[in-house]
NUDRENNU-926330 format. One record per residue (C-alpha): chain; residue in three letters; x, y, z. Coordinates in steps of 0.5 Angstrom, whole numbers, padded with zeros to 4 digits. Layout:
<nodes>
<"A" "ALA" <X Y Z>>;
...
</nodes>
This chain:
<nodes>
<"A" "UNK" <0000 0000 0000>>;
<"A" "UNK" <0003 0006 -0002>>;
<"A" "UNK" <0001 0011 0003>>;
<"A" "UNK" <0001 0019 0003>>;
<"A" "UNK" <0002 0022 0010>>;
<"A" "UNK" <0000 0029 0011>>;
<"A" "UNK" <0002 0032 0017>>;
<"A" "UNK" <0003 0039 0019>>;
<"A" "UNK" <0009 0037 0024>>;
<"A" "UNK" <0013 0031 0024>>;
<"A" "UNK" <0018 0029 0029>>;
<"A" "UNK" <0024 0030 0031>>;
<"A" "UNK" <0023 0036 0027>>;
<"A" "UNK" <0018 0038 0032>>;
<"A" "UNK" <0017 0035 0039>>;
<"A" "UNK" <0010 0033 0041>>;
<"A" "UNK" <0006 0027 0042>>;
<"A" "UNK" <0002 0029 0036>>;
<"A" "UNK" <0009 0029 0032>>;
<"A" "UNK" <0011 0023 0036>>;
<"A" "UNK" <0005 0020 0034>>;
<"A" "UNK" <0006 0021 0026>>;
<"A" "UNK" <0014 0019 0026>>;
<"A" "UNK" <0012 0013 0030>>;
<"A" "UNK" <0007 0011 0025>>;
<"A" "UNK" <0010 0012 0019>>;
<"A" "UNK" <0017 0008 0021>>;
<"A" "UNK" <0012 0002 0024>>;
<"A" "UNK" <0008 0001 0017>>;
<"A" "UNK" <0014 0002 0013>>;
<"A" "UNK" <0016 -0004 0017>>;
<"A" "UNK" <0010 -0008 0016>>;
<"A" "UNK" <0012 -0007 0008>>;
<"A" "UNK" <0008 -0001 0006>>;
<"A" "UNK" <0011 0006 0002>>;
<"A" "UNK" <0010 0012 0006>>;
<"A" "UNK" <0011 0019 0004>>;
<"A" "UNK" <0010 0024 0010>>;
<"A" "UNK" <0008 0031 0008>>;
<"A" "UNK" <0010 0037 0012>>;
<"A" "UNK" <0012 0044 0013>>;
<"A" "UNK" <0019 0045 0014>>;
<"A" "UNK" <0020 0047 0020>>;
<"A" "UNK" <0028 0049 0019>>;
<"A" "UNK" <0031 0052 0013>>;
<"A" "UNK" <0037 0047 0014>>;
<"A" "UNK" <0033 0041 0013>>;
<"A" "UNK" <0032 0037 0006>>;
<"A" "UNK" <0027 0038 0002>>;
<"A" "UNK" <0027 0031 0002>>;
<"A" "UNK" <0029 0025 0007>>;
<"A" "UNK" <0030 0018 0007>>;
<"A" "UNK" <0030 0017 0015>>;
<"A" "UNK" <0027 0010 0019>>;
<"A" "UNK" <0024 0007 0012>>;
<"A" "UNK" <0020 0013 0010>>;
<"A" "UNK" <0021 0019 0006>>;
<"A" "UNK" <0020 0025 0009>>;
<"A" "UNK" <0018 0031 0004>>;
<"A" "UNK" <0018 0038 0006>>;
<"A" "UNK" <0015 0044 0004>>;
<"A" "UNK" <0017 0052 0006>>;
<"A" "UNK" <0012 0055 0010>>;
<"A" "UNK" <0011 0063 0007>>;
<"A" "UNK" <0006 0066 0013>>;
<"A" "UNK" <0003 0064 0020>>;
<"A" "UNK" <-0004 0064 0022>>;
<"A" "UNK" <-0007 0062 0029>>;
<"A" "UNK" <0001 0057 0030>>;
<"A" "UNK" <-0001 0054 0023>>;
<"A" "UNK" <0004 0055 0018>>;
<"A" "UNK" <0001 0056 0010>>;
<"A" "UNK" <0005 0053 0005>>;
<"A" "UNK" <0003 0054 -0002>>;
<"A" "UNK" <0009 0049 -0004>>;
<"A" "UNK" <0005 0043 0000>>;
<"A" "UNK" <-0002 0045 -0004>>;
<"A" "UNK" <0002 0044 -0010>>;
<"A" "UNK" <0005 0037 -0009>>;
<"A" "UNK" <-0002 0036 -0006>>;
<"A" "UNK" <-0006 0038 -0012>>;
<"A" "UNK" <-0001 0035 -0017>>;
<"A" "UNK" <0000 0028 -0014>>;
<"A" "UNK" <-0003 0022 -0016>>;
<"A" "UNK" <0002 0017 -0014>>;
<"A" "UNK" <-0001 0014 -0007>>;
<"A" "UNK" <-0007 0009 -0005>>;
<"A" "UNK" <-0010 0014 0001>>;
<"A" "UNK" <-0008 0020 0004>>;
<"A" "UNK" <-0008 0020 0012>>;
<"A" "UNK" <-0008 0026 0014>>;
<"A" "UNK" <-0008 0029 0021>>;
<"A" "UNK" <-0012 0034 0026>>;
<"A" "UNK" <-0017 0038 0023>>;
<"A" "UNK" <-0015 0043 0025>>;
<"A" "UNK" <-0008 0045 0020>>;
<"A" "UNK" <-0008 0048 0013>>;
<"A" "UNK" <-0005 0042 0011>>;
<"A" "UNK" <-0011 0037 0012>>;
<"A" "UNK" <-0016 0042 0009>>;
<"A" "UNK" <-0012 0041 0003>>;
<"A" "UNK" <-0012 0035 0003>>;
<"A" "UNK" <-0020 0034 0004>>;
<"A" "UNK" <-0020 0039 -0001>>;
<"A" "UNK" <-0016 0034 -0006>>;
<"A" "UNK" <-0021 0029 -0004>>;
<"A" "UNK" <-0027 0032 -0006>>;
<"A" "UNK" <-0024 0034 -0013>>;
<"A" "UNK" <-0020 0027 -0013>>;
<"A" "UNK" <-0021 0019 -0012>>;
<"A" "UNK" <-0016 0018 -0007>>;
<"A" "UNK" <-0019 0016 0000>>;
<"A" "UNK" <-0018 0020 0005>>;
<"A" "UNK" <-0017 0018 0013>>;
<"A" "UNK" <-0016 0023 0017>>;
<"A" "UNK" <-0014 0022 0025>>;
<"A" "UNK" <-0017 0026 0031>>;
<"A" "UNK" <-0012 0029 0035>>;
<"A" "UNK" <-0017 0034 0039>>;
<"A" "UNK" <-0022 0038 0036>>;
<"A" "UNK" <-0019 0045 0040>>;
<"A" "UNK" <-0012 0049 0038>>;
<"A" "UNK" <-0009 0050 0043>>;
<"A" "UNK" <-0005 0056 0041>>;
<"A" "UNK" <-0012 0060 0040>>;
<"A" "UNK" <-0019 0062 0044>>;
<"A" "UNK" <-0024 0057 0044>>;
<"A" "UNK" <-0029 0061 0041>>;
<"A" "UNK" <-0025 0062 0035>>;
<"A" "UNK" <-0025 0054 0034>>;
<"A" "UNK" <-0032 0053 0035>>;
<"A" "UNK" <-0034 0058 0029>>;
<"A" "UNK" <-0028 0053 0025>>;
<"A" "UNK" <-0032 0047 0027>>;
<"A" "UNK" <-0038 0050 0025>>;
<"A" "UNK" <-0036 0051 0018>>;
<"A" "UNK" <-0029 0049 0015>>;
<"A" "UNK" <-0027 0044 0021>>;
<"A" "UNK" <-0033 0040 0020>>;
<"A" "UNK" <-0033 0041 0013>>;
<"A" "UNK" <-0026 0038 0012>>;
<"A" "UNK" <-0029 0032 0018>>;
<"A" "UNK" <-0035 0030 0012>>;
<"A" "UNK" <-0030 0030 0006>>;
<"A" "UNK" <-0026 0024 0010>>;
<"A" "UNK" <-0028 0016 0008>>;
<"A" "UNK" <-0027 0015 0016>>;
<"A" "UNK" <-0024 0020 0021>>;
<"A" "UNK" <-0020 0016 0027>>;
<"A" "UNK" <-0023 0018 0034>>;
<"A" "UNK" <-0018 0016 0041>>;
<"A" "UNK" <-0024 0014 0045>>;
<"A" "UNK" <-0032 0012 0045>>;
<"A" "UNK" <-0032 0020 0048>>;
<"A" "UNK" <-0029 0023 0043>>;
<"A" "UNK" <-0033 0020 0038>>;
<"A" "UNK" <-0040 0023 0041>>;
<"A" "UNK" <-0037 0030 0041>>;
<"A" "UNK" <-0034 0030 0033>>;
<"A" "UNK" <-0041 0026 0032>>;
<"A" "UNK" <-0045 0032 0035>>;
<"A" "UNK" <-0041 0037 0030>>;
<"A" "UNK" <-0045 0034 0025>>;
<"A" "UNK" <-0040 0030 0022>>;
<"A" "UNK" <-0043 0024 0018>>;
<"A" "UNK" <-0036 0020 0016>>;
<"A" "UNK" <-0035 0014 0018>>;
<"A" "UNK" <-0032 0013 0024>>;
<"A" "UNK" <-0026 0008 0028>>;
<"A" "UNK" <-0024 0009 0035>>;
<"A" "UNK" <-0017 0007 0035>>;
<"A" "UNK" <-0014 0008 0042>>;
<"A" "UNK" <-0008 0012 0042>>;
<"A" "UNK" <-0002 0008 0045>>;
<"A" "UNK" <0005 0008 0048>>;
<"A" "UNK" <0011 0003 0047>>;
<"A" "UNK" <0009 -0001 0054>>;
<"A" "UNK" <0016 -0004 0053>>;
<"A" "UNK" <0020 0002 0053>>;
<"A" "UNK" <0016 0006 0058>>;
<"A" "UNK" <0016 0002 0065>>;
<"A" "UNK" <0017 0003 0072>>;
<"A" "UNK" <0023 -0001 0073>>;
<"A" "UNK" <0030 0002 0070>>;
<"A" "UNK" <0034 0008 0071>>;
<"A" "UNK" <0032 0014 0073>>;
<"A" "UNK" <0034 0020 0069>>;
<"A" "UNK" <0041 0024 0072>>;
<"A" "UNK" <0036 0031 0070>>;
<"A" "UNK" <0032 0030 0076>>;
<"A" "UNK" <0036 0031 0083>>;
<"A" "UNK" <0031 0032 0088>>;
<"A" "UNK" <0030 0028 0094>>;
<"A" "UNK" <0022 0030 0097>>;
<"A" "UNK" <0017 0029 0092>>;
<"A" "UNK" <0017 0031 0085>>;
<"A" "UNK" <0012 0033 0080>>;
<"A" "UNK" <0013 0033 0073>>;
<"A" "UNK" <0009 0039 0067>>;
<"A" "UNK" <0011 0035 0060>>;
<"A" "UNK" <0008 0039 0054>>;
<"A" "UNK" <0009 0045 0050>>;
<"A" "UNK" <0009 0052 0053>>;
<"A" "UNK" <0003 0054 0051>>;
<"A" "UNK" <-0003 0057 0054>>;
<"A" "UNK" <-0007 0052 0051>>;
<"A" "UNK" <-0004 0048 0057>>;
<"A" "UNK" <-0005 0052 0062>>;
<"A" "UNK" <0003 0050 0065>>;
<"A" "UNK" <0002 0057 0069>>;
<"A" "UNK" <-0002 0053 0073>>;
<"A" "UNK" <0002 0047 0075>>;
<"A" "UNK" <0007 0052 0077>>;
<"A" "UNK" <0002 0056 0082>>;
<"A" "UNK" <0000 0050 0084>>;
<"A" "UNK" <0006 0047 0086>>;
<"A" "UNK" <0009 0055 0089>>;
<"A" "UNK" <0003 0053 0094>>;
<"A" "UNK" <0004 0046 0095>>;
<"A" "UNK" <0011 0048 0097>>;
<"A" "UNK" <0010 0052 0103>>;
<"A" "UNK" <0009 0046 0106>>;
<"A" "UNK" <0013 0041 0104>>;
<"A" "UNK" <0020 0040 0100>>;
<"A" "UNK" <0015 0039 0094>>;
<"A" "UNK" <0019 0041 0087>>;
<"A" "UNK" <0016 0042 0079>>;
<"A" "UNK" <0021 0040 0074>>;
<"A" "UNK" <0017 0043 0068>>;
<"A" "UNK" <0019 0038 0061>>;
<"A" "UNK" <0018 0043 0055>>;
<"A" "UNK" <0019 0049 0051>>;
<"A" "UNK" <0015 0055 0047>>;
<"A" "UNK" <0012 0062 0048>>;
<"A" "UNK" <0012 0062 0055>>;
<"A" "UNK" <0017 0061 0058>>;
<"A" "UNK" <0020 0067 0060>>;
<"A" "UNK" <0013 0069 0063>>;
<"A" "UNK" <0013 0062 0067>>;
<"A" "UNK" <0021 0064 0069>>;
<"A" "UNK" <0018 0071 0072>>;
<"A" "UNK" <0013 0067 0075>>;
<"A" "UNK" <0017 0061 0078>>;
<"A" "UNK" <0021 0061 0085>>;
<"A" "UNK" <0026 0056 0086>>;
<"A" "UNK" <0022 0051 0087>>;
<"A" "UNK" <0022 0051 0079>>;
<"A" "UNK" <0026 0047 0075>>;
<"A" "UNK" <0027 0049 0067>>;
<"A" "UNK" <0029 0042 0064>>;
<"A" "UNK" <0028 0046 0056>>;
<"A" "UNK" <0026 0040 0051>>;
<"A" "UNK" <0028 0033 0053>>;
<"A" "UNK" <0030 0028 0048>>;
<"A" "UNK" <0024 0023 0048>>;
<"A" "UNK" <0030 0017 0049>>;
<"A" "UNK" <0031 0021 0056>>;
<"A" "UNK" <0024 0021 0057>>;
<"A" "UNK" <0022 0014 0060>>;
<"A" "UNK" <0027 0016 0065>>;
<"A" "UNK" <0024 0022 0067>>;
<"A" "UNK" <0018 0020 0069>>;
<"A" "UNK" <0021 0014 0074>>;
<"A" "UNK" <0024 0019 0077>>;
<"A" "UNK" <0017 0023 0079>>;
<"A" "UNK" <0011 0022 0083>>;
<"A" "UNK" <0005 0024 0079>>;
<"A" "UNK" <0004 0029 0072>>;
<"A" "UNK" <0001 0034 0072>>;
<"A" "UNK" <-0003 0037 0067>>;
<"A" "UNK" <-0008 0042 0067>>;
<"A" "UNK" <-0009 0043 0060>>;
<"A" "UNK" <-0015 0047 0058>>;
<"A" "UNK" <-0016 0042 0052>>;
<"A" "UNK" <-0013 0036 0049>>;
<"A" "UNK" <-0014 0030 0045>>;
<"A" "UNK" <-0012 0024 0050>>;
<"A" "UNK" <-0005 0026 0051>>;
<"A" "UNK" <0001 0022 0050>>;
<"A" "UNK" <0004 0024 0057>>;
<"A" "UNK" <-0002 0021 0060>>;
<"A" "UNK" <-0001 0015 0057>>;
<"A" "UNK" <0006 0014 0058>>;
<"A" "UNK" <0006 0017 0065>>;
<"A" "UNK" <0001 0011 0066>>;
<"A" "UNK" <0005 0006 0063>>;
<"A" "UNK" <0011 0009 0067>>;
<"A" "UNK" <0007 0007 0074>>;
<"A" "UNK" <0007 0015 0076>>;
<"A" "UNK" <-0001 0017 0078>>;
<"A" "UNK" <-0004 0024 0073>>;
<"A" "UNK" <-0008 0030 0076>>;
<"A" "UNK" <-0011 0033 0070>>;
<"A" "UNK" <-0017 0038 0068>>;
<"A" "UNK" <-0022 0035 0068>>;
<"A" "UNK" <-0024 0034 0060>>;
<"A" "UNK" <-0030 0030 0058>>;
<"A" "UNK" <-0027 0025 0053>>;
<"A" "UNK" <-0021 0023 0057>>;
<"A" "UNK" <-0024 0025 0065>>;
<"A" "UNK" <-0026 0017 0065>>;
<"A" "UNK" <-0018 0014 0062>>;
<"A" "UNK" <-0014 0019 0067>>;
<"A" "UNK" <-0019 0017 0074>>;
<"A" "UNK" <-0017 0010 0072>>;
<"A" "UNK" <-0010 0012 0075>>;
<"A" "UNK" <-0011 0019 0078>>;
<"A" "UNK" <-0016 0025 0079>>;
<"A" "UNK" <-0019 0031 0075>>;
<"A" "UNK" <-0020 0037 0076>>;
<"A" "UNK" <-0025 0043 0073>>;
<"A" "UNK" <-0019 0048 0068>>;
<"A" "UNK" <-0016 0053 0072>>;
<"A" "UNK" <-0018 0051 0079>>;
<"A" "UNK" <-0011 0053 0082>>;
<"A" "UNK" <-0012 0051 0089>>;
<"A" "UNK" <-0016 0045 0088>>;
<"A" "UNK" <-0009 0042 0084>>;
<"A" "UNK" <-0006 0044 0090>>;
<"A" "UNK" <-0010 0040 0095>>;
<"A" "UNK" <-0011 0034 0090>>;
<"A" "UNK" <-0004 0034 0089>>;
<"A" "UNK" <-0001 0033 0096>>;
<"A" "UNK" <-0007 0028 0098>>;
<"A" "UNK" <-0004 0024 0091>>;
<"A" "UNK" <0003 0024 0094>>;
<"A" "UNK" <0001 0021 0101>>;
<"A" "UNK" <-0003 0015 0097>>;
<"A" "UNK" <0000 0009 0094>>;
<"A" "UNK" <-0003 0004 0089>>;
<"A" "UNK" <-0005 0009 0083>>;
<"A" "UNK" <0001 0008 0080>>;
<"A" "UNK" <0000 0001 0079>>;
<"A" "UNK" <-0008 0002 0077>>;
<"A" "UNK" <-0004 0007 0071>>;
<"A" "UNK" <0000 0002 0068>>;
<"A" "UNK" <-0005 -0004 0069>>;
<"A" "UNK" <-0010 0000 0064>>;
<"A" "UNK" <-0005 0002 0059>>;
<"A" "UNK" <-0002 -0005 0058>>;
<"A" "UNK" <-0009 -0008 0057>>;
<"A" "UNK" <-0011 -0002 0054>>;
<"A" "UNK" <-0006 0003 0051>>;
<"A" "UNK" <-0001 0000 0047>>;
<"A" "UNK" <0002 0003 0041>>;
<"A" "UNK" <0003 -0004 0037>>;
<"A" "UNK" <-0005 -0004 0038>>;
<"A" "UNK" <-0006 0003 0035>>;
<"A" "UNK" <-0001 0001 0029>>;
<"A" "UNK" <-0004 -0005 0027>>;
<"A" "UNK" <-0012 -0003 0027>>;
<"A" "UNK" <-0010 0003 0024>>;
<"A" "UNK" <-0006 0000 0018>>;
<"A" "UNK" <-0012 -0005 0018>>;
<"A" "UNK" <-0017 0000 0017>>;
<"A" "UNK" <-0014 0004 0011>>;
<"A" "UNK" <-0011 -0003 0008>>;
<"A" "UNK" <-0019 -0004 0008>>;
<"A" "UNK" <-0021 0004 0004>>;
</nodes>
């Protein structure tokens, strides 16, 4: 099968677990033997137009403006509108430029389209804007798809209620179970003996990390508690001003190091205003390490299997859940057991290759 993959982001060009997501994907389905091409924006002007890497072919294009964090590149719309080289297109995240060409393409081609779901709202953007986007050209990109892949049976209602009428799959997202584990070493970054807690993410105000240093400021004035904060972006010099020295800026890791860092912390915290199901829930599980998040309808009942929500932006509420999660025991396990039965990313392989070989 011959597979085009377009992407807005592509890791390592991009750290994130959406990126991640699109990396992972395409090297294990070129195992399996399929052709991928990846199609994405350039994100650094001393990459390749073109990239042989991990069995797939990587094909960037320059980027000529921003808008709301997504990149317009006419030189993608071009490749999209000439190519006719691929059995289907899976494109990812409605929300990007690059996937609405490509439902475009659809829509004038014959080529099947699949797009996954990676969550209905930016995170680099108010939430009012992406509800008129979801209303109008979101949905419209949504109905073009032959299916649209959904992380979870709540996330499926939601996109459903958009009216949406494409078929669609629930494939879990998932992590390698084998790589992130509670036994193993601990990473050398982390160098605190009381309890430690973990943001991972992109400074944005999407995920809200000004709330996790907050939280943890209070937590710490009565206990040796300390926040390693994994991730950059926009924020971080206002999150600098704002942080004491019970915060650590670790800047962005590289994804080898990260099973270490969190054996090396007691619970994550995420107090995101919007997701789809986060890869470093899932791999914060995986590693026994309980979660504290938002509460967000379509992952609340995945995070409370090994962890607490709480409502966006309730400051003193992660502070209080916080310190009672650091005097229990037995969540961690609950965490890791969910995503070894549930979660693993051979599984989404599989299922979502199975799907697209059918269209």
């Amino acid at each position: 099968m011959r597979i085009l993959r377009v992407a807005q982001k592509v890791y390592p060009d991009v750290k994130g677990g959406g990126a991640y997501h699109v990396h992972a994907m395409s090297r294990d389905q070129a195992a399996m033997g399929h052709d991928v091409t990846v199609l994405t924006v350039r994100q650094d002007k001393s990459l390749p137009h073109v990239e042989e890497r991990d069995g797939y072919t990587v094909v960037r294009h320059d980027p000529v403006m921003n808008l709301l964090g997504n990149e317009i590149s006419p030189g993608l719309a071009q490749y999209l509108a000439t190519t006719e080289d691929f059995d289907i297109i899976h494109a990812h995240s409605h929300l990007y430029f690059s996937t609405n060409l490509a439902a475009v393409k659809r829509f004038v081609g014959d080529i099947p389209l699949a797009i996954t779901n990676h969550g209905l709202y930016s995170q680099n953007a108010p939430e009012w804007v992406f509800r008129w986007y979801l209303k109008t050209l979101g949905r419209w990109t949504f109905n073009q798809a032959d299916v649209v892949f959904c992380y979870t049976d709540e996330d499926r209602e939601r996109v459903r209620e958009l009216g949406v009428s494409s078929r669609i799959e629930v494939v879990h997202n998932g992590v390698d179970t084998e790589r992130f584990t509670p036994d193993g070493p601990k990473s050398e970054l982390i160098d605190h003996d009381g309890p430690i807690v973990l943001f991972v993410g992109r400074l944005v105000e999407g995920k809200r990390p000004q709330d996790a240093i907050r939280a943890v400021s209070q937590l710490a004035e009565v206990s040796d508690v300390k926040l390693y904060v994994v991730g950059e972006g926009p924020m971080r010099s206002e999150l600098e001003r704002l942080a004491g020295e019970n915060v650590v800026f670790l800047g962005q890791v590289p994804y080898e190091e990260m099973p270490r860092i969190y054996r090396s912390g007691d619970v994550l915290l995420l107090p995101s205003r919007a997701e789809g199901l986060p890869r470093t829930v899932l791999e914060a599980f995986a590693s026994s390490i309980p979660v504290v998040s938002s509460y967000l309808d379509h992952t609340a009942p995945i995070v409370q299997k090994g962890g607490y929500t709480v409502k966006v932006g309730n400051v003193e509420k992660y502070r209080s859940v916080l310190e009672d999660i650091l005097d229990s025991k037995g969540l961690g396990q609950s965490g890791r057991d969910l995503v070894v039965n549930r979660f693993r990313w051979q599984n989404t392989a599989v299922r979502t290759t199975d799907v697209l070989t059918n269209l």
